[in-house]
ROSE-4610 file (N, C-alpha, C; in Angstrom, 1 decimal, always signed):
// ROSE-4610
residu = [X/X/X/X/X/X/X/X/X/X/X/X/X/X/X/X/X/X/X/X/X/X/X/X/X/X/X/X/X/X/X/X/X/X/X/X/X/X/X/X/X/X/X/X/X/X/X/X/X/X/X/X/X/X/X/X/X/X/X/X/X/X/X/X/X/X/X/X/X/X/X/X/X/X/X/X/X/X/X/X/X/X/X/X/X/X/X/X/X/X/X/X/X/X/X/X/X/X/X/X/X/X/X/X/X/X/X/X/X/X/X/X/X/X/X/X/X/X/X/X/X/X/X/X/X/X/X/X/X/X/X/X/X/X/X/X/X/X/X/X/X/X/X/X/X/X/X/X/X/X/X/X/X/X/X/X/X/X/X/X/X/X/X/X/X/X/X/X/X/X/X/X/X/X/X/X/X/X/X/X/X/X/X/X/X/X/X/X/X/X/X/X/X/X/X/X/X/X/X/X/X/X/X/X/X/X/X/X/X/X/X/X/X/X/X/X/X/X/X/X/X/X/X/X/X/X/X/X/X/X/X/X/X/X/X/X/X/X/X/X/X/X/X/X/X/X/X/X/X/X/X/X/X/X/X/X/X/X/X/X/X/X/X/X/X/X/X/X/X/X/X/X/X/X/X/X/X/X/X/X/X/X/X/X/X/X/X/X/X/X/X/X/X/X/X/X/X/X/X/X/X/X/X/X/X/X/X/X/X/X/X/X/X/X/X/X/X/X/X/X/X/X/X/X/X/X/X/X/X/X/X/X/X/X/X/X/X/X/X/X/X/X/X/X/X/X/X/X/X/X/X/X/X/X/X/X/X/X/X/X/X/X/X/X/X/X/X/X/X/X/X/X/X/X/X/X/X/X/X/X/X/X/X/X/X/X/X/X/X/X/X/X/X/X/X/X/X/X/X/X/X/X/X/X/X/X/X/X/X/X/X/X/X/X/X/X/X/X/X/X/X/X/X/X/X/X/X/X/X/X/X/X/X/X/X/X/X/X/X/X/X/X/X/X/X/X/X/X/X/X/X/X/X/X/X/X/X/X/X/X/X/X/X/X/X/X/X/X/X/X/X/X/X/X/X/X/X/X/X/X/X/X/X/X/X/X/X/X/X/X/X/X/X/X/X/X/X/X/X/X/X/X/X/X/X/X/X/X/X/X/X/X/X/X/X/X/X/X/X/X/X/X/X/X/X/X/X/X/X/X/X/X/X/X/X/X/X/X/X/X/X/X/X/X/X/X/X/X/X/X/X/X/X/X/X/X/X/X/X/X/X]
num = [1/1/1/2/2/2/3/3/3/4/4/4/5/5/5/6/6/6/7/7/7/8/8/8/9/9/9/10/10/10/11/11/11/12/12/12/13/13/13/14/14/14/15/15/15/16/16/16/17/17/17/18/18/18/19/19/19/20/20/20/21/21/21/22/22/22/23/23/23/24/24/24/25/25/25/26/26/26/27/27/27/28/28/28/29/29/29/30/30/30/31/31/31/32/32/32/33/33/33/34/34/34/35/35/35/36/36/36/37/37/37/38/38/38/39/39/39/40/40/40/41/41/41/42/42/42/43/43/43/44/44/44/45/45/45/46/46/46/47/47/47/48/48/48/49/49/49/50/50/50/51/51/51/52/52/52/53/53/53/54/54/54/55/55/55/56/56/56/57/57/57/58/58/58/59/59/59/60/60/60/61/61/61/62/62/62/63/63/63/64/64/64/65/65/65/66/66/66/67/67/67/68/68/68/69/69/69/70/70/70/71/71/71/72/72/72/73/73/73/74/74/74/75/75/75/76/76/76/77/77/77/78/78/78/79/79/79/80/80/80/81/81/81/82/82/82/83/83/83/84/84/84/85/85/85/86/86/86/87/87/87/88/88/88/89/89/89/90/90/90/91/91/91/92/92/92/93/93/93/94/94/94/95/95/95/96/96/96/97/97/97/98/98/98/99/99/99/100/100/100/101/101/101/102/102/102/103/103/103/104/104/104/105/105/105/106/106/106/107/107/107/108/108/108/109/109/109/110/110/110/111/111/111/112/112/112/113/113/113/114/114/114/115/115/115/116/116/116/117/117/117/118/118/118/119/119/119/120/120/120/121/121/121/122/122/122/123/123/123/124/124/124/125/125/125/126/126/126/127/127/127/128/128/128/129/129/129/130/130/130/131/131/131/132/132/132/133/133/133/134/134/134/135/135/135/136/136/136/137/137/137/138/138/138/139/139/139/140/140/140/141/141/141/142/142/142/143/143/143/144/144/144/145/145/145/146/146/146/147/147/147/148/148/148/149/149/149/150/150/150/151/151/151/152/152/152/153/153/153/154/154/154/155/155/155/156/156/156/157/157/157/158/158/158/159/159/159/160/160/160/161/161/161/162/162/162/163/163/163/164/164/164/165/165/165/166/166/166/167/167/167/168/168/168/169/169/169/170/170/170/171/171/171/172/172/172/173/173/173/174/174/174/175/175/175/176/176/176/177/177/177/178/178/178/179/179/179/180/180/180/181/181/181/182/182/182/183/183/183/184/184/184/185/185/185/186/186/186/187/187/187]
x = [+52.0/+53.0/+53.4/+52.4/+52.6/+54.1/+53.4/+54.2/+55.6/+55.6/+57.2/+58.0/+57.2/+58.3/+58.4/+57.3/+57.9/+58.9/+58.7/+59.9/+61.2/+61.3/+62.8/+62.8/+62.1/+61.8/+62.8/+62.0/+62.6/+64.1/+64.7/+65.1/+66.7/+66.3/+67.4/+67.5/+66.6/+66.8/+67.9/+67.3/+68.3/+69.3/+69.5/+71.1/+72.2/+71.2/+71.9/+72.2/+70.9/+71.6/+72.7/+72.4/+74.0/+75.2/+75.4/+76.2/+76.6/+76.0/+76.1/+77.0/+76.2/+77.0/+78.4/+78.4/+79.9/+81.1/+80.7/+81.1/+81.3/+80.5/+80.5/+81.5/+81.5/+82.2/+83.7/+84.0/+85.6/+86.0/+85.2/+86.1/+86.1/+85.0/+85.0/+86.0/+86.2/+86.7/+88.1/+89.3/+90.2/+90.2/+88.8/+89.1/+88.7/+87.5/+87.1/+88.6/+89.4/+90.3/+91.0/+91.6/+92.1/+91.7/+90.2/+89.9/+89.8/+90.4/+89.9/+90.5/+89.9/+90.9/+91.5/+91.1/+92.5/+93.5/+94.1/+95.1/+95.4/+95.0/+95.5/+95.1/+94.7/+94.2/+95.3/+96.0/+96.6/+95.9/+96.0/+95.3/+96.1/+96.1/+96.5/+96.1/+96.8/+96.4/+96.8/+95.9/+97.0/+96.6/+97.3/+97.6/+98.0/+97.4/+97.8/+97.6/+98.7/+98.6/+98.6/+97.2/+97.2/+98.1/+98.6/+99.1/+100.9/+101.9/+103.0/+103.1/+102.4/+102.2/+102.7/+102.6/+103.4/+102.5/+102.8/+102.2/+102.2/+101.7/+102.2/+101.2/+101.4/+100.7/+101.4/+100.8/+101.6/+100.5/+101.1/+100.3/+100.9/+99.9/+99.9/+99.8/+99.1/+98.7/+98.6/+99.6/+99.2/+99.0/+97.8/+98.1/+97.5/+97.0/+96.5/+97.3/+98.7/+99.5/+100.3/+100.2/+100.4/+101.9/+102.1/+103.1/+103.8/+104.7/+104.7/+105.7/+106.9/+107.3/+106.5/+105.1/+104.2/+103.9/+103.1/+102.3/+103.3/+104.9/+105.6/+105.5/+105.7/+105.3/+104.2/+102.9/+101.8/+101.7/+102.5/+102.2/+103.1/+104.1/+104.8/+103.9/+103.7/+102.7/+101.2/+100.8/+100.0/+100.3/+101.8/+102.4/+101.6/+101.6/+101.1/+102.1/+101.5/+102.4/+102.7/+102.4/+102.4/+103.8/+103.9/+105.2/+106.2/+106.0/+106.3/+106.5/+105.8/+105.4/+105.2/+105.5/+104.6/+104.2/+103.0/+102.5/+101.9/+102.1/+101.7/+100.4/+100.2/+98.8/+97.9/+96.8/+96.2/+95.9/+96.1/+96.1/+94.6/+93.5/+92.2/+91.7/+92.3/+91.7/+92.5/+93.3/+93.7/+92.9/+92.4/+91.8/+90.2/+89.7/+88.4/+88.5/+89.6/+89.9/+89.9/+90.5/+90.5/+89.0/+88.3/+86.7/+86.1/+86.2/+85.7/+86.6/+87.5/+88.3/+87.5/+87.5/+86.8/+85.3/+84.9/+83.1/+83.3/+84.0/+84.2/+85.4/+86.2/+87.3/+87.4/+88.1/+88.8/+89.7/+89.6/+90.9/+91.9/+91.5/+92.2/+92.9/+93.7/+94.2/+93.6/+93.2/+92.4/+93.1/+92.7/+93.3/+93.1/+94.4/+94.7/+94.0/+93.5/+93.3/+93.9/+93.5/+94.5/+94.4/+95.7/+96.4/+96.6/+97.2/+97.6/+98.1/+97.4/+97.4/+98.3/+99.7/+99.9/+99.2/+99.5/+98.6/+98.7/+99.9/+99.7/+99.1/+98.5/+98.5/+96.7/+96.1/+94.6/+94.2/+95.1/+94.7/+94.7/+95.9/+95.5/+94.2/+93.8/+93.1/+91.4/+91.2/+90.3/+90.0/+91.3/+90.7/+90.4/+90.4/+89.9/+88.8/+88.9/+87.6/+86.6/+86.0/+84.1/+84.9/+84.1/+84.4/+85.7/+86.3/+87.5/+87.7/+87.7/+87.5/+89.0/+88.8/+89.9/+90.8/+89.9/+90.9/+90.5/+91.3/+90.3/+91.4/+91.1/+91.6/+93.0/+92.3/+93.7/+94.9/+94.8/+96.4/+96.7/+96.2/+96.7/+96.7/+96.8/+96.5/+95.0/+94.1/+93.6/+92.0/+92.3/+91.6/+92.1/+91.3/+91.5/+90.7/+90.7/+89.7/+90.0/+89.7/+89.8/+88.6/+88.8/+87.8/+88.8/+88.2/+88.5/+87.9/+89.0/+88.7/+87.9/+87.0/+85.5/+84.3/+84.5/+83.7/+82.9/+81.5/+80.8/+81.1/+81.6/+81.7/+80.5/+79.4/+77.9/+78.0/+78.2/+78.4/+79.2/+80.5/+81.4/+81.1/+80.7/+79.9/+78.8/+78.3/+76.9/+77.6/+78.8/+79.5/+80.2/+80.6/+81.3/+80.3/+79.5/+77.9/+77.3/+77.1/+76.6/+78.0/+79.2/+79.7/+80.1/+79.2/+79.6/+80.9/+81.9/+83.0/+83.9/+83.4/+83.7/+83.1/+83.7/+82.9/+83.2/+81.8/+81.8/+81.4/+82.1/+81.8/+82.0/+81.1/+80.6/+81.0/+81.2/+81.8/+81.1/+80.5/+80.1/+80.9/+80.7/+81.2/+82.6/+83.4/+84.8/+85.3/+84.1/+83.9/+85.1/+85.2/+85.5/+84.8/+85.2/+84.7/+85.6/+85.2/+86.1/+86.1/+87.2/+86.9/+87.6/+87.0/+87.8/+87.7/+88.4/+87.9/+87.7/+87.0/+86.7/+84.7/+84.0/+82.8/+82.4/+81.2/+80.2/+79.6/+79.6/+78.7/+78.9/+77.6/+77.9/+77.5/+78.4/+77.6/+77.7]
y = [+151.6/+151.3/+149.8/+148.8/+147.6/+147.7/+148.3/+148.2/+148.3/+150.0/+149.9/+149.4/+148.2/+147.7/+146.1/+145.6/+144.4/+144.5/+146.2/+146.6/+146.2/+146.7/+147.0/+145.2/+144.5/+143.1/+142.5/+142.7/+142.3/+142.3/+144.0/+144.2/+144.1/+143.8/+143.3/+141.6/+141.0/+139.5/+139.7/+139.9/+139.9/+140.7/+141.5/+141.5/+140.8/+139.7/+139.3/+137.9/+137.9/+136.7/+137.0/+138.2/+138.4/+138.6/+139.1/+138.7/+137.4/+136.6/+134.8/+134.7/+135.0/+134.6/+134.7/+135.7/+136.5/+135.4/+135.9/+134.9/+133.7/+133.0/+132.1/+131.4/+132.3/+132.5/+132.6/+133.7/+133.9/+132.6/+132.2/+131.2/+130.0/+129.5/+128.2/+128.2/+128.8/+128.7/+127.9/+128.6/+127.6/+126.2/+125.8/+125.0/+123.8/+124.7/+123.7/+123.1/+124.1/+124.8/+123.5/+122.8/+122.1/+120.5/+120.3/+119.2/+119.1/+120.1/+120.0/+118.6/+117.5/+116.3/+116.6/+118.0/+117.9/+118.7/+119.3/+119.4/+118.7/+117.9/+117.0/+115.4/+114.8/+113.4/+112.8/+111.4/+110.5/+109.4/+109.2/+107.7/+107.0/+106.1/+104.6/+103.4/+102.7/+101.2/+100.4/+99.3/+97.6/+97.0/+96.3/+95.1/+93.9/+92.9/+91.2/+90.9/+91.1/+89.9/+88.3/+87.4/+86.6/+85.4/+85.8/+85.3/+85.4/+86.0/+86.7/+86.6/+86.2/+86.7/+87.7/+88.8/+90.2/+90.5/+91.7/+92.2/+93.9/+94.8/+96.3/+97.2/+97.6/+98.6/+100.2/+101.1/+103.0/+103.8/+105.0/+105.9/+106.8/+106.9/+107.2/+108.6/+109.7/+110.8/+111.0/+112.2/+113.3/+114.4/+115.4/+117.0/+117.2/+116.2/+116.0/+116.1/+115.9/+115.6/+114.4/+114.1/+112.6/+112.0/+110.7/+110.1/+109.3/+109.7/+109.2/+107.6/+107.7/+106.2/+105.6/+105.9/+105.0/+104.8/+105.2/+105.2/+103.9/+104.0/+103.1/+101.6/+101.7/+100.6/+99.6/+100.7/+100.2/+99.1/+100.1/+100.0/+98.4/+98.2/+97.1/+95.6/+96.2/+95.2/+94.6/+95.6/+95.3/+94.7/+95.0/+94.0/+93.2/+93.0/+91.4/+90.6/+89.9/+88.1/+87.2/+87.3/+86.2/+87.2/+88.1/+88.7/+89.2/+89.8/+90.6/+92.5/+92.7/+93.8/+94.8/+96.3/+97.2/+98.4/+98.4/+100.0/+101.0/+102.5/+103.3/+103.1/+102.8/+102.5/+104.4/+104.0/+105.4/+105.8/+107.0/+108.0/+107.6/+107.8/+107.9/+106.7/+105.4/+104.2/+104.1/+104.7/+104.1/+105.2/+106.5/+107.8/+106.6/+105.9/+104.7/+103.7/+103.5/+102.0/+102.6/+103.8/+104.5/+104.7/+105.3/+105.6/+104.0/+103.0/+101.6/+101.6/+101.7/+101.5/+102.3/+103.2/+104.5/+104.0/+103.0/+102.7/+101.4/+100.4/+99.4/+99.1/+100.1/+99.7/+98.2/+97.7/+96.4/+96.1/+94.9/+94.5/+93.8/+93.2/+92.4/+93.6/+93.5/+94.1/+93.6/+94.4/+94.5/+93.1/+92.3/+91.0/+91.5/+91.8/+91.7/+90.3/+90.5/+89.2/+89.4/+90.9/+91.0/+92.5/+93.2/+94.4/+94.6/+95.3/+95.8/+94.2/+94.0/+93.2/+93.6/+93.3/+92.9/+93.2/+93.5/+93.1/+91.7/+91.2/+89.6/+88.9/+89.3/+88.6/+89.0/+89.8/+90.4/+89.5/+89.0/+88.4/+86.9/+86.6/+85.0/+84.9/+85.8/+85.5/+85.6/+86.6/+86.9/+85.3/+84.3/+82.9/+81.9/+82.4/+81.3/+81.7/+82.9/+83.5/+84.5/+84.1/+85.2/+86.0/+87.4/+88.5/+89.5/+88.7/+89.6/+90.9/+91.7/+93.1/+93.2/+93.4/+93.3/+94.5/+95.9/+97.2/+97.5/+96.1/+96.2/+97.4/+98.3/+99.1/+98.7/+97.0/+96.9/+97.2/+97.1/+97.4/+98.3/+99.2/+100.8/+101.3/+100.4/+100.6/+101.1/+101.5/+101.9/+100.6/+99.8/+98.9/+97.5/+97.0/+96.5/+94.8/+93.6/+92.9/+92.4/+93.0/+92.5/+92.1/+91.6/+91.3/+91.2/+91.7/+91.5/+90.7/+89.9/+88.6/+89.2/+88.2/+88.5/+89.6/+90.0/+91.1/+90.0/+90.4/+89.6/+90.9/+90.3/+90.7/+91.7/+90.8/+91.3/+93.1/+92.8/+94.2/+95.6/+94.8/+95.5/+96.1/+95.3/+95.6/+96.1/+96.9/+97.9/+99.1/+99.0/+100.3/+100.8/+99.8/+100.7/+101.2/+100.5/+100.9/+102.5/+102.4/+103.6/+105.2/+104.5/+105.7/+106.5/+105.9/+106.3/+106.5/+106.2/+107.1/+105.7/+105.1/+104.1/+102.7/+102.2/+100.8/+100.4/+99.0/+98.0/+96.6/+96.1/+94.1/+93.7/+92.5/+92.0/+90.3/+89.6/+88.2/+87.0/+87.2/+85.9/+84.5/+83.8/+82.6/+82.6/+83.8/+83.7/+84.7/+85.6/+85.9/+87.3/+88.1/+89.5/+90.1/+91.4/+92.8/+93.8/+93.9/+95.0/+96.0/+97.0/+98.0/+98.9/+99.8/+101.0/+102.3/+103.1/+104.6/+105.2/+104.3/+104.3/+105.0/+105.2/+105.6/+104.8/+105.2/+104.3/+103.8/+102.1/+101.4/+100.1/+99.5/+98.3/+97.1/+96.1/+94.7/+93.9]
z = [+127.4/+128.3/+128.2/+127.9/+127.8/+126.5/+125.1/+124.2/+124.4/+125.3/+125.8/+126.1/+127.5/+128.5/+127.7/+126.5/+125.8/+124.6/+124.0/+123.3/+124.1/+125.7/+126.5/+126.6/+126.9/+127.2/+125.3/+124.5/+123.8/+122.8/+123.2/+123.0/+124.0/+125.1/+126.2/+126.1/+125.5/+124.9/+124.0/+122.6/+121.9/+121.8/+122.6/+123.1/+124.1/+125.2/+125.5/+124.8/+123.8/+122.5/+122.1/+121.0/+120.6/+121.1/+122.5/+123.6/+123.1/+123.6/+123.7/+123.0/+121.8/+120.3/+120.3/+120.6/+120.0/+121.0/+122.5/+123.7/+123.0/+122.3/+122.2/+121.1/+119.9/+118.7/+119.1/+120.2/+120.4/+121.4/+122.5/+123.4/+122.8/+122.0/+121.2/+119.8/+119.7/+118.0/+118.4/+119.4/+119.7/+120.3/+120.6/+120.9/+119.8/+119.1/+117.9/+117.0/+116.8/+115.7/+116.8/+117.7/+117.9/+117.7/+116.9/+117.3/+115.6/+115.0/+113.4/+112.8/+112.2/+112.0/+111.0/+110.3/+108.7/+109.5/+110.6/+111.2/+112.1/+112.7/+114.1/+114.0/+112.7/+112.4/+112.5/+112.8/+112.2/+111.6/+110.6/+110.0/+110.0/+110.5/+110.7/+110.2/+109.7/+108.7/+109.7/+109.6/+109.8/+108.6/+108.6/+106.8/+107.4/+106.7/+106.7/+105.2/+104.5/+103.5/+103.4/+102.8/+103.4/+102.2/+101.4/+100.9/+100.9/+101.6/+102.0/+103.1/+104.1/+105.1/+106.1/+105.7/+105.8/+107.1/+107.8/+108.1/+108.5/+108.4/+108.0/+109.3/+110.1/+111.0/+110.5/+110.1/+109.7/+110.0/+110.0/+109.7/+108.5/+107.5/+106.3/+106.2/+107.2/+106.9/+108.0/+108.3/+109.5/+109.3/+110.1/+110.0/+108.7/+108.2/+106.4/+105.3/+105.6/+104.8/+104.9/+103.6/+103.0/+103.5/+104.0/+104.3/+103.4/+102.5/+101.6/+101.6/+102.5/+103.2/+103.5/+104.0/+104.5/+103.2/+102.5/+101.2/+100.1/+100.3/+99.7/+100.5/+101.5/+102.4/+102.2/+102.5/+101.7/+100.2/+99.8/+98.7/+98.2/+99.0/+99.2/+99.6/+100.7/+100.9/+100.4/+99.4/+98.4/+96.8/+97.0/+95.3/+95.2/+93.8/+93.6/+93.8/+94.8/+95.2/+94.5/+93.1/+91.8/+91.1/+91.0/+90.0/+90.8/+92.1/+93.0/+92.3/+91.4/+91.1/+91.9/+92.0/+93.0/+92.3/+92.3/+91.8/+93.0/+92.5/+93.8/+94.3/+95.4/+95.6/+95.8/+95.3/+95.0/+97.1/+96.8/+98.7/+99.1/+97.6/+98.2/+98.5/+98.3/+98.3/+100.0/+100.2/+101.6/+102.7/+101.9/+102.8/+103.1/+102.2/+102.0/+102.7/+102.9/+103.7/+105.8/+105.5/+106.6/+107.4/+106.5/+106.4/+107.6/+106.4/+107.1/+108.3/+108.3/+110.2/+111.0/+110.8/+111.8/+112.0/+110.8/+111.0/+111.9/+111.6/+112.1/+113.8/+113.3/+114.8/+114.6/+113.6/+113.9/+115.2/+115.7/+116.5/+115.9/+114.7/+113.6/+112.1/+112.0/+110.4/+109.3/+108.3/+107.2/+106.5/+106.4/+105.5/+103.5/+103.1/+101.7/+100.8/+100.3/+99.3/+97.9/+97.6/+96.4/+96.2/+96.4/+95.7/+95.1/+94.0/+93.0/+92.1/+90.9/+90.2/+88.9/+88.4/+86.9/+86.1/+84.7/+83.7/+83.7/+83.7/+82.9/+84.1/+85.5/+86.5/+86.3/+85.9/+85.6/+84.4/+83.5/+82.4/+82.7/+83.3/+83.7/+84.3/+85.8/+86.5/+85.5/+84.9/+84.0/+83.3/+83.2/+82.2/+83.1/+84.5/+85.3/+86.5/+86.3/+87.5/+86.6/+87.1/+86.2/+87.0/+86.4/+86.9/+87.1/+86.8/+86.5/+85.1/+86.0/+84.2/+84.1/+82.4/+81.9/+81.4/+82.2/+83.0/+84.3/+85.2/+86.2/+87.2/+88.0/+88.8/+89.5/+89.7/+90.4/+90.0/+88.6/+87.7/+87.8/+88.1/+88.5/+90.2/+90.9/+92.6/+93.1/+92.2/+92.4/+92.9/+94.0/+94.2/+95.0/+95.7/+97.2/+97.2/+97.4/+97.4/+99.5/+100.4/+101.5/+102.4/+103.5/+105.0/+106.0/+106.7/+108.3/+109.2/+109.8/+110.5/+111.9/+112.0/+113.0/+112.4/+111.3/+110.7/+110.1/+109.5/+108.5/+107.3/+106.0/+104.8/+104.4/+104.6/+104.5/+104.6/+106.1/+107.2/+106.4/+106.2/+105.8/+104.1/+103.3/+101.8/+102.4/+103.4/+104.0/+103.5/+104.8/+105.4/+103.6/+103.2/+102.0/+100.7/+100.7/+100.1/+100.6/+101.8/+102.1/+102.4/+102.0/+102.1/+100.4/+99.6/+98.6/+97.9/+98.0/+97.5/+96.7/+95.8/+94.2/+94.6/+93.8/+93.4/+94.5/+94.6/+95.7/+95.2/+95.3/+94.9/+96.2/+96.2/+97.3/+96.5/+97.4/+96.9/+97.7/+98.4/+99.5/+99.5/+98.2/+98.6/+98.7/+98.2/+98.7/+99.8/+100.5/+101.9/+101.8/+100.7/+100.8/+100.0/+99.9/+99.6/+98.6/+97.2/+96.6/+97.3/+97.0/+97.2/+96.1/+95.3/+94.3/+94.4/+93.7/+93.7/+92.4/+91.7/+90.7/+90.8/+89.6/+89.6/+90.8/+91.5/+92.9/+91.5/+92.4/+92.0/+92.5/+92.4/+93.3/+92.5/+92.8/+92.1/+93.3]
């Protein structure tokens, strides 16, 4: 008799589990299905070029599709300042830059130090700064050197470090941070 009534015992459990479930599966799903952020995200930039002194607040991607006036905009305000050149700036380096906003919540706009670089503007700089590579990303948009004012650089070269997703140069004595979407790797 024992065996019976822990059979009815266990067997009225997991039914009212799978009950749950299911309950649980049909009333939640709409509302998850509303908080999905590749259908209901806006990403949002702010920009300060600190050498133009521009300044750019958009949202680049809603609904997970790409804004591409924004993306031109961007991409404007990342020319190089030395030629006034503009190349497309790459979606994933701004989907990365987006990443660090969401980790950080600035109150200040991401300060530009340098965008999309020239060739002939990668080559001068290459004969007067160490470190300059001579297919460096930026020539293709694909690469960022910024900081954000009241942030420590340090902090900010963590957050892009641990999110894995391309190179990270760290700069101290000139107090920014690469950023690429190129292979992870850090110097």
């Amino acid at each position: 008799m024992n065996d019976i009534s822990s059979f009815h015992t266990n067997r009225r459990t997991i039914l009212k589990l799978g009950a749950s479930a299911i309950l649980t599966t049909v009333f939640t799903h709409p509302v998850l299905a509303a908080f999905d952020p590749k259908t209901h995200e806006h990403r949002i930039l702010s920009f300060y070029n600190i050498h133009t002194g521009e300044t750019l607040k958009t949202c680049y991607r809603s609904s997970g599709k790409l804004i591409h006036r924004a993306v031109n905009r961007i991409s404007h305000i990342m020319r190089d300042h030395r030629t006034g050149e503009v190349k497309p700036v790459d979606p994933n380096l701004l989907d990365l830059l987006h990443l660090i906003v969401m980790e950080e919540k600035p109150s200040a706009p991401l300060s530009i130090i340098s965008g999309y670089r020239s060739p002939s503007t990668n080559e001068a700089l290459r004969k007067v700064t160490a470190g300059v590579a001579p297919k460096s990303l930026h020539m293709v948009g694909r690469a960022i050197d910024i900081r954000i004012p009241g942030y420590k650089t340090a902090a900010l070269r963590q957050i892009a470090v641990n999110l894995r997703c391309g190179g990270v140069g760290y700069y101290p004595e000139s107090d920014f941070v690469h950023l690429d979407t190129g292979p992870v790797k850090v110097w």
